[in-house]
C-alpha positions in Angstrom: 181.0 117.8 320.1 178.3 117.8 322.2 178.2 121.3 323.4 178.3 122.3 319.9 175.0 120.2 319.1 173.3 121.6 321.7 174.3 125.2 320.8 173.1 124.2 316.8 169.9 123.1 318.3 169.3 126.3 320.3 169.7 128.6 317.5 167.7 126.6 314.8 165.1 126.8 317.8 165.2 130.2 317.7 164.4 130.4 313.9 161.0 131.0 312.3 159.9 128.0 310.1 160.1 130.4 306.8 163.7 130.9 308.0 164.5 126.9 307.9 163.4 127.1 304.5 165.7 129.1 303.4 168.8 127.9 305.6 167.5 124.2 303.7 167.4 125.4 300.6 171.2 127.2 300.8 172.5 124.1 302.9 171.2 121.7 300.1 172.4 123.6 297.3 175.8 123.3 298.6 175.6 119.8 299.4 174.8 119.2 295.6 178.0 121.6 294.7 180.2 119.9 296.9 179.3 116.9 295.8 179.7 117.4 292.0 183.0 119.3 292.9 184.4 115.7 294.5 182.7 114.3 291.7 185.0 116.2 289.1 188.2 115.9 291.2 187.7 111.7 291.5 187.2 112.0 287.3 190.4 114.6 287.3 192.4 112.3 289.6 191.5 108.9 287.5 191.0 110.2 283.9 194.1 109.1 281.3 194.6 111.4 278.1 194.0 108.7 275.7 190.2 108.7 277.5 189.4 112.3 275.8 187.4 112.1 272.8 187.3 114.6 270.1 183.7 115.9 269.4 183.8 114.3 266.3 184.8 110.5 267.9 182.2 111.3 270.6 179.6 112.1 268.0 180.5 108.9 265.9 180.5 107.0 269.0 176.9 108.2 270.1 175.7 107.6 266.8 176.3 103.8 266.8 174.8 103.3 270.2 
């Protein structure tokens, strides 16, 4: 584990601040992906037929909230 730290830490040292930007931006877009994808599986995973609701239900049930 430690070798491969210090290998991570050698290349991002090698990259031009513009570049870290970048790698962020990509590297925080997947986080977010990821974590709606283990978002949808826990729903998928948990979720009972009897808890779909038409669009009608849903739209009755909005309505009166």
């Amino acid at each position: 584990m430690n070798l491969l730290r210090l290998r991570m830490h050698h290349l991002i040292e090698q990259l031009a601040d513009e570049d870290l930007q970048d790698i962020w931006d990509v590297i925080e877009a997947l986080y977010y992906d990821f974590y709606m994808l283990k978002a949808i599986e826990e729903v998928k995973r948990s979720q009972q037929p009897w808890d779909i609701l038409t669009h009608e239900e849903a739209i009755r049930l909005l309505m009166f909230f």
